[in-house]
C-alpha positions in Angstrom: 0.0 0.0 0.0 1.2 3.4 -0.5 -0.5 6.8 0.8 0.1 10.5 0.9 -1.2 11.5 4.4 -0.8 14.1 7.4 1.1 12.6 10.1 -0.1 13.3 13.9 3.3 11.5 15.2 5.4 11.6 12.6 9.4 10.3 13.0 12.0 12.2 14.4 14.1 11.5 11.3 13.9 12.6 7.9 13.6 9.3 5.9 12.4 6.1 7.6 13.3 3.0 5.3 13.0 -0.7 7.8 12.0 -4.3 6.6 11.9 -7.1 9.3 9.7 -9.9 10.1 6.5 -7.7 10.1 7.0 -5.9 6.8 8.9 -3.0 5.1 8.0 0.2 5.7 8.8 3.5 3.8 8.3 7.1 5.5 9.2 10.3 3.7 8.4 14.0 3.6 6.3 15.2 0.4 8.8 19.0 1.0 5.5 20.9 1.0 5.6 20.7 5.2 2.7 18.8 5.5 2.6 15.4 3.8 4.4 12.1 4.1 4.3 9.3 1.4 3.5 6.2 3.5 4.7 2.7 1.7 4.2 -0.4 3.4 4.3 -4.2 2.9 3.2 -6.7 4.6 0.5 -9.8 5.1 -2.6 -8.5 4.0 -6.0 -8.9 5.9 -8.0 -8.4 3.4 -8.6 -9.4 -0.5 -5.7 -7.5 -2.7 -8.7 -6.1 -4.7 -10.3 -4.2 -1.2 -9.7 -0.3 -1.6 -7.1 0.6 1.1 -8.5 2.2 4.4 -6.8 4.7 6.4 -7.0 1.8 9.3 -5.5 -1.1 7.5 -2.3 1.7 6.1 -1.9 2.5 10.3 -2.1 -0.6 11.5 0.3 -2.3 9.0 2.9 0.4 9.3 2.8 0.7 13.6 3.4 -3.5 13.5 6.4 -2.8 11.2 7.6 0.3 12.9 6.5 -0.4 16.9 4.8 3.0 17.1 1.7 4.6 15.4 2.6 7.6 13.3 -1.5 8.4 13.6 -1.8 9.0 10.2 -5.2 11.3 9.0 -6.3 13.4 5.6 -5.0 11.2 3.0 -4.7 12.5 -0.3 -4.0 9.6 -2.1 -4.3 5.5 -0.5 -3.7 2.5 -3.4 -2.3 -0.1 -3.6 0.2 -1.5 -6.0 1.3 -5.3 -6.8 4.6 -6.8 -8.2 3.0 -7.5 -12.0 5.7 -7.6 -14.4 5.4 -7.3 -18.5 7.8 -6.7 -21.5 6.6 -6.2 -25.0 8.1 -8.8 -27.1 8.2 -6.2 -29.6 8.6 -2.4 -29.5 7.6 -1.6 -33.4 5.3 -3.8 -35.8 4.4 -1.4 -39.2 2.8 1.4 -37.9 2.2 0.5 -34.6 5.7 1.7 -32.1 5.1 1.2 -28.4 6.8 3.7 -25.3 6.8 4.0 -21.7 3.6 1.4 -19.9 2.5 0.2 -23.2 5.8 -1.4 -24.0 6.7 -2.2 -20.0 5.0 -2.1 -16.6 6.8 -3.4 -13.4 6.3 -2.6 -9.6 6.9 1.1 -8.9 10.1 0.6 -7.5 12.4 3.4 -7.6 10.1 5.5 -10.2 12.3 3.7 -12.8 9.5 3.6 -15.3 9.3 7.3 -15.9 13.1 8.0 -16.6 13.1 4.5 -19.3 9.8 5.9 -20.7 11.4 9.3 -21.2 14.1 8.0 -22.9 11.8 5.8 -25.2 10.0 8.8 -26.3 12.9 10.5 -26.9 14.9 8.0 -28.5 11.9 7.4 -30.8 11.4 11.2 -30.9 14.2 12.3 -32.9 13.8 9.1 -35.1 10.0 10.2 -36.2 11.2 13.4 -37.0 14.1 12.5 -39.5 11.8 9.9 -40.9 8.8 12.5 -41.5 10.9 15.4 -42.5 12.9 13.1 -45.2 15.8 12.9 -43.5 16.3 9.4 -42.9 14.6 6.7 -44.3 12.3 4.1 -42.4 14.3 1.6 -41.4 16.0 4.1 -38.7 12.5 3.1 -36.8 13.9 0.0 -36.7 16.7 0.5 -34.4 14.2 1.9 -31.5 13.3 -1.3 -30.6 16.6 -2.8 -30.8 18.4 0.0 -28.8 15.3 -0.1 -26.3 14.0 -3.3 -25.3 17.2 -4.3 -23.6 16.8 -1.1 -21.6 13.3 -2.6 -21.0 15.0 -5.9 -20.1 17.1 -4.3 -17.2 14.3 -2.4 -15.6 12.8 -5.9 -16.1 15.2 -7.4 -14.3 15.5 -4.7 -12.0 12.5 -4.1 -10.6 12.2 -8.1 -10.2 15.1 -8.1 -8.0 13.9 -5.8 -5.9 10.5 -7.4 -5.3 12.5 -10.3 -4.4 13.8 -8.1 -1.5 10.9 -5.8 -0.8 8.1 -8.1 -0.7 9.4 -11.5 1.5 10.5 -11.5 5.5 11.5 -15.0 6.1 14.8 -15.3 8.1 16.8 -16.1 4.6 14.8 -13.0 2.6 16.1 -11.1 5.6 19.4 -12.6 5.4 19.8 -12.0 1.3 18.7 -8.1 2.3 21.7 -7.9 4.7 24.3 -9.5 2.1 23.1 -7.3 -0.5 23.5 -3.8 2.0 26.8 -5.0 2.5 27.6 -5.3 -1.4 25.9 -1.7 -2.1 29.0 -0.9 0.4 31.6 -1.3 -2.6 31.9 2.3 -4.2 32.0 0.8 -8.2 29.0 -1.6 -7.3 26.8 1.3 -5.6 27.6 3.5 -8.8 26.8 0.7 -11.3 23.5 0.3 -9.8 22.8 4.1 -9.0 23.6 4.4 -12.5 21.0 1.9 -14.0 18.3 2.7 -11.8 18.5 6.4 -12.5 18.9 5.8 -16.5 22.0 7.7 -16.9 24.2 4.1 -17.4 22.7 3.6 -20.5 24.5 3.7 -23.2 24.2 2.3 -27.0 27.1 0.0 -27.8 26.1 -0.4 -31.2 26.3 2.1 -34.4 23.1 3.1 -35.9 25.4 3.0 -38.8 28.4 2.9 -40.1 30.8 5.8 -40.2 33.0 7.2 -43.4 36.9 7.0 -43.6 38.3 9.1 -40.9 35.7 8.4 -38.3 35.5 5.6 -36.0 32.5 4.0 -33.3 35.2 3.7 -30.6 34.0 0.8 -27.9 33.7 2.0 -24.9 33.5 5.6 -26.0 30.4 5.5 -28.7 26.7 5.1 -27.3 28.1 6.5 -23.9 25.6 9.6 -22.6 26.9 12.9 -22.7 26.3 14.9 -19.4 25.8 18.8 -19.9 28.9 20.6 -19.6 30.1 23.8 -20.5 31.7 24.1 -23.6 34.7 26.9 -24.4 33.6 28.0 -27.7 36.6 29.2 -30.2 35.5 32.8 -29.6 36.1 32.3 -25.9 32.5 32.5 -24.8 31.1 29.7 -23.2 27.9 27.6 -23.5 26.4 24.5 -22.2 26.5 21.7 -24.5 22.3 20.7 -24.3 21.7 24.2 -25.6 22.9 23.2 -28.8 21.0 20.0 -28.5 17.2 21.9 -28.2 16.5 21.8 -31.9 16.4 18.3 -32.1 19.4 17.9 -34.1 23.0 15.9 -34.3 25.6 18.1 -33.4 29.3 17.6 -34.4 32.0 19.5 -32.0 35.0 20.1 -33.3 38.4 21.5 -32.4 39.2 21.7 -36.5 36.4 22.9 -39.0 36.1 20.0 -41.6 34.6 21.2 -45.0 31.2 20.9 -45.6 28.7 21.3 -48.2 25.2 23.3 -47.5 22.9 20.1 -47.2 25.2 18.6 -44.7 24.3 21.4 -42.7 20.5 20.7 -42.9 20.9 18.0 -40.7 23.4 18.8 -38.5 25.0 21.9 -36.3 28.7 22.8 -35.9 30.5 24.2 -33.2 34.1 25.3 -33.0 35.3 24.5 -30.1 38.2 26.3 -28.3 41.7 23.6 -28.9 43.2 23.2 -24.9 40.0 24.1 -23.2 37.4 21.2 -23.2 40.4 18.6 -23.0 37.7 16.1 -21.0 35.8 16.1 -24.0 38.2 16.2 -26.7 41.6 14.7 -25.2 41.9 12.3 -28.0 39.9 13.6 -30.6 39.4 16.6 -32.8 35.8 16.0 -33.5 32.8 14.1 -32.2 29.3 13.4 -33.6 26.6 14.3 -30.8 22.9 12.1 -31.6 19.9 14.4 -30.9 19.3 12.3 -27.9 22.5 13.0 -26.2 24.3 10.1 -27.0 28.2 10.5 -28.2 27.9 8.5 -31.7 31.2 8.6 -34.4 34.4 10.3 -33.2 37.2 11.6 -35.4 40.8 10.9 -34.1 42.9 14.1 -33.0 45.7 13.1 -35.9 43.1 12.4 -38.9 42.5 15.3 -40.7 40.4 13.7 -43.5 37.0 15.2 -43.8 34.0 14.6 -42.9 31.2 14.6 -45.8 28.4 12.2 -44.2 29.5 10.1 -41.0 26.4 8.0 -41.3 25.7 5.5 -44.3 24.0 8.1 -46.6 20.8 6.5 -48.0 19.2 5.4 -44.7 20.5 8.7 -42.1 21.6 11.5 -43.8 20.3 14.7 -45.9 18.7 13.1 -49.2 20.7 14.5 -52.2 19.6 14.9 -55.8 
């Protein structure tokens, strides 16, 4: 069950978060100084398909916690179950499934809005390049194949922890206790921080193939790009998702390339200061931004060659006469 309510006794600390044999409880503070989201787990008394009282929420959460936090004036009482589904596929013709209608899970971690964000924009910026000519249909293709498998982790995710949310038994409590231990390694804490929040995900393969002089470098290409501020070559600076708000690849670059007028239809250039974005740029002297945010080709500091169309021409780039 989870409800937004008043709290007559509410805890002395910030954030309660406690499983035992009883249940597991969740207290926290809504900000507005009033409210506190109540989630709680444990045997229920009544059929799952009862509405949820006020009376069942306080009695559940005082066995779990030992004391009654009185709650009153709920704004919101539901409950929610661990049902679990994963579109076998994302696109079929005309039909292209985002967010709930391609994956629904237990609200664990409010995962589903950040992976149904990213679907729409991942499928987004593909629409738009298909509709406006740029790109031909089979771009729509790779949505499904570059999201599903972010589908499969929240999957997998949210599984796992309904395997540790929803049992009490000595060896559930037991596996709870391992597992707080593990979160205790720094790289194991920021691998799972980074997959529950979205921000790990990354695209590992090309949407297509680069030309000569630019490369999909594993471990580099498909990784997210976090804002930063760039140092522009005329020494002003500016942060690299402003570029990104019309939707269209971007291609940073410490060396203009030459390019001809259609190439700039579909994407935008910017010079970027040589010495000052070194975290960016150490080892290259260009890179090809997606209009999701997602680092795609790069072009080697010591290749000078230029760029005409980094993508394979008749499925991604500017159609040509």
């Amino acid at each position: 069950m989870l409800a937004d309510v008043v709290l007559d006794a509410p805890p002395a600390q910030p954030l309660v978060a406690m499983v035992n044999e009883a249940g597991a409880l969740l207290v926290a503070p809504l900000g507005d100084g009033v409210h506190h989201r109540v989630v709680v787990n444990g045997p229920l008394a009544v059929a799952p398909s009862e509405p949820v009282s006020l009376i069942e929420l306080a009695a559940t959460a005082a066995r779990i916690a030992g004391t009654n936090y009185r709650p009153r004036d709920p704004i919101w009482l539901s409950r929610f179950t661990d049902e679990t589904r994963l579109a076998e596929h994302y696109r079929k013709g005309r039909i292209l499934l985002a967010g709930d209608a391609a994956h629904i899970h237990a609200p664990m971690g409010g995962q589903g809005l950040n992976v149904g964000i990213q679907d729409a924009m991942n499928l987004g910026w593909k629409l738009a390049s298909v509709l406006s000519g740029t790109a031909s249909e089979a771009l729509l293709d790779t949505y499904g194949r570059e999201r599903r498998p972010v589908g499969e982790v929240l999957r997998r995710n949210t599984l796992a922890q309904v395997a540790l949310f929803f049992s009490f038994g000595p060896s559930a409590l037991a596996l709870r206790g391992t597992f707080e231990d593990i979160l205790r390694v720094p790289e194991v804490n920021r691998r799972l921080a980074a997959e529950g929040s979205g921000f790990g995900v990354t695209y590992p393969e090309p949407l297509f193939l680069p030309d000569p002089g630019w490369e999909h470098r594993n471990g580099v290409s498909g990784q997210r790009l976090p804002d930063m501020n760039l140092v522009l070559a005329d020494g002003s600076r500016t942060a690299l998702y402003r570029f990104l708000e019309g939707g269209r690849w971007v291609r940073l670059q410490l060396a203009p390339d030459r390019e001809t007028s259609s190439d700039a239809e579909w994407f935008t250039s910017v010079n970027l200061a040589p010495g000052a974005n070194d975290g960016l740029l150490a080892n290259f002297a260009s890179v090809l931004v997606r209009p999701d945010g997602h680092l795609a080709h790069v072009r080697p500091a010591n290749d000078a060659s230029t760029m005409d169309c980094p993508l394979v021409r008749e499925t991604a780039c500017p159609r040509r006469a």
